[in-house]
N, C-alpha and C positions, 0 to 999 in steps of 0.2 A: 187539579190536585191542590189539598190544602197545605198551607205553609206546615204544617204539624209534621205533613205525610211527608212532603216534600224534605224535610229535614230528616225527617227518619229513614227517608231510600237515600239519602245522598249519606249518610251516616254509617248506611249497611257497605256502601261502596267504598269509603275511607278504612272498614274493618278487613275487605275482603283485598284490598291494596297493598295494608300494611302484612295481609297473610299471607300475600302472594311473595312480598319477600323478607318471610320467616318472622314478624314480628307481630306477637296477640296482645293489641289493647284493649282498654276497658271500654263499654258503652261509653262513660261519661267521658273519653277523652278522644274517643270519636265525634261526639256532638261538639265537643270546644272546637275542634279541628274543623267543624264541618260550618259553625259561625265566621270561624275568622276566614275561610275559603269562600264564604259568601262576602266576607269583605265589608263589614260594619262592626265598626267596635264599639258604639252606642246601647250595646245591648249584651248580655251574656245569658248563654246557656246551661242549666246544671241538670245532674242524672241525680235523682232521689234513691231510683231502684236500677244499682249497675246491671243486672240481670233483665232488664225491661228498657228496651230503648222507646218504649213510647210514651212512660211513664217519667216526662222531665218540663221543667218549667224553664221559663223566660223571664229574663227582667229587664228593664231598661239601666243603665246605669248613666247616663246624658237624658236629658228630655229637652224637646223643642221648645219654643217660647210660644210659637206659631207666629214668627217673625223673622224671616231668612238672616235680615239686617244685622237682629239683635243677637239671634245663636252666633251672628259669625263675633259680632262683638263681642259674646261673653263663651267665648272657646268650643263652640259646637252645642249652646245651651245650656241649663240649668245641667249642676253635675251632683248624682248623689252621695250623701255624705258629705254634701258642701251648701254651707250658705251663700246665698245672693243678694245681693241688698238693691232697693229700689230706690233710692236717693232723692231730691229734691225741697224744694221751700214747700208749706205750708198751703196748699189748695192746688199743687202742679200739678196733682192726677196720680200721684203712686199709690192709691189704694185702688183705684180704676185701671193701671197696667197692671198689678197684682191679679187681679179680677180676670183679665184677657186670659193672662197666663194662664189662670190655674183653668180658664172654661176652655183654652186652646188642648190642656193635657186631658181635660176631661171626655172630650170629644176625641182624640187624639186614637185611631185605632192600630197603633204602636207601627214597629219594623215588618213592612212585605202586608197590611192589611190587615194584621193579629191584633184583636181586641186587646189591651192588657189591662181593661177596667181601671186608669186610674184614680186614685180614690183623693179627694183633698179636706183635708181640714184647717178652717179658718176660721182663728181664735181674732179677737175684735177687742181692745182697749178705748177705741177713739169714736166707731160708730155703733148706732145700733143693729140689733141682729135681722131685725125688719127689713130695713134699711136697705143691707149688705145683703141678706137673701134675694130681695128683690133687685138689685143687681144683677147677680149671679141669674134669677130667672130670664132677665131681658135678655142676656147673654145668647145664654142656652137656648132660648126661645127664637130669638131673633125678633122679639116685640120690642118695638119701641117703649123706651123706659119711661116713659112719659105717661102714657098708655097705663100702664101699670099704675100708675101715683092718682091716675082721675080715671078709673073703672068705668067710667060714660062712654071715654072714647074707643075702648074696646068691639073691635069687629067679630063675627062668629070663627073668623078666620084667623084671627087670634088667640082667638081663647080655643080654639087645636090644636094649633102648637103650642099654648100655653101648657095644656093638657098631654099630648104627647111629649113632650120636652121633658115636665115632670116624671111621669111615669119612666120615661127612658134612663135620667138620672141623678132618681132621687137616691138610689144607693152610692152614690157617688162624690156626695156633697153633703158635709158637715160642719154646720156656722155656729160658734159657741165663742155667746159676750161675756167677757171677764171685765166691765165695768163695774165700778163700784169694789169695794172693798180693799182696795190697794192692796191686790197679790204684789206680795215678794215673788222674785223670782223661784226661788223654790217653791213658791206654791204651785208655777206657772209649771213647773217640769214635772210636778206630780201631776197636776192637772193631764199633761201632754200624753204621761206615763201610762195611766189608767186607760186614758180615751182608746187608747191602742186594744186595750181588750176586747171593746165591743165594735168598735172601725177602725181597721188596717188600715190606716192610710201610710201614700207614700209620701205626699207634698202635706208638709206643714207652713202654713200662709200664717204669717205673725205679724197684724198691724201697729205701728207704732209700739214696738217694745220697747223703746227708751220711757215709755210708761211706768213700765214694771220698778216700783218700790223695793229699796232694799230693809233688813229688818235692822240693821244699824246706820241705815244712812236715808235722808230724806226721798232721794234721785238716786239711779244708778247711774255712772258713767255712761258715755256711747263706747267708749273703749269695753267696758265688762260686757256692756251688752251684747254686745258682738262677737265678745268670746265665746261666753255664755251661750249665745246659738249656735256659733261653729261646736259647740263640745258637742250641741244637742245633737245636732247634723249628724256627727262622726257616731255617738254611742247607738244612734236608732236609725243609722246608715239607713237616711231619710234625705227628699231635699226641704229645703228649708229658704223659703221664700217671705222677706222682711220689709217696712217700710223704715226707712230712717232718714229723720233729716237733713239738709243739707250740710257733707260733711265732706272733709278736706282729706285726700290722702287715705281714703279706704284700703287695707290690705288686701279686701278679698274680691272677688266677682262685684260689678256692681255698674249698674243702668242711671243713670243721671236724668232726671226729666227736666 
């Protein structure tokens, strides 16, 4: 039985429990009841069409890192509506656990086996979009990145998974370089604003935003900027995964390399 089905017969039994004594609830608060009785709260279920219990979605509200260590360090993992910041000096590697991350979520086939396609977008200050794609393919691919940068040493057994890996998720991955032009951060948030139109994404991957120019000030603080992405987190109840340098006394989530 599929996780859908399975939730909609354990859903029907929550309704005909509560009727056995005397009490008629709604589809959708059958399905809440029927989540939290499976006993993960990672995840929340909602009824679109209270008249239709098959018609309801899922969403994560935690994601994994795909790193037992790191979700326990960072409360059960990334959480939505909240920023995370990936901290360290200058070449440690936090554009590359950024990277893990978001290919861990992409791959990621949610609560009990459920696909929840998730989607990332990574906006790019520091590298190119080149660059970072081909990252992200070695990832997904599981071809050595190397491989990737001198196209010689490519096996046919490569370039399969190279080719499957794409195909599989290329809807799933969106790299957009905002070098040049010194965005202000409000250009950054309309930027973020629009993209949602045409890719839903849930994780926004933000490298080195202490980049982002302000329009009365040279630099923005790491203080604003940090703000600044938790407002984003909160208003596009999005997660929001960030590099920032090495920095003392971070209020929010945040992985040190």
């Amino acid at each position: 039985m599929s996780i859908k089905n399975h939730i909609k017969e354990q859903s029907k039994k929550v309704k005909q429990i509560a009727k056995k004594y005397g009490y008629e609830i709604k589809h959708s608060h059958a399905l809440e009841i029927t989540s939290q009785l499976m006993g993960d709260n990672n995840w929340h279920v909602s009824c679109s069409d209270k008249n239709d219990l098959g018609n309801y979605s899922i969403r994560l509200e935690k994601l994994s890192t795909g790193d037992k260590a790191l979700d326990e360090k960072l409360g059960g993992g990334l959480k939505r509506g909240n920023l995370t910041a990936i901290t360290g000096s200058t070449g440690s590697g936090k554009t590359e656990a950024c990277i893990d991350i978001s290919c861990s979520a992409i791959k990621d086939k949610g609560p009990y086996g459920l696909n929840l396609s998730n989607k990332v977008f990574h906006t790019n200050l520091e590298l190119s979009r080149t660059g970072t794609i081909m990252r992200y393919i070695s990832k997904l691919s599981n071809v050595n990145h190397k491989k990737l940068i001198d196209s010689s040493l490519l096996e046919n057994k490569d370039k399969d998974m190279l080719d499957k890996a794409t195909k599989k998720y290329k809807q799933n991955l969106l790299v957009r370089n905002l070098l040049g032009g010194n965005p202000s951060f409000d250009d950054f948030k309309n930027i973020i604003k629009e993209q949602r139109k045409s890719f839903d994404y849930d994780i926004l991957v933000v490298d080195t935003p202490t980049l982002l120019e302000a329009a009365d000030a040279p630099k923005l603080s790491q203080e604003i900027v940090i703000r600044n992405l938790m407002y984003l987190a909160k208003v596009f109840d999005i997660f929001v995964l960030a590099t920032i340098p090495k920095y003392k006394n971070l209020s929010i989530p945040s992985y040190v390399i």
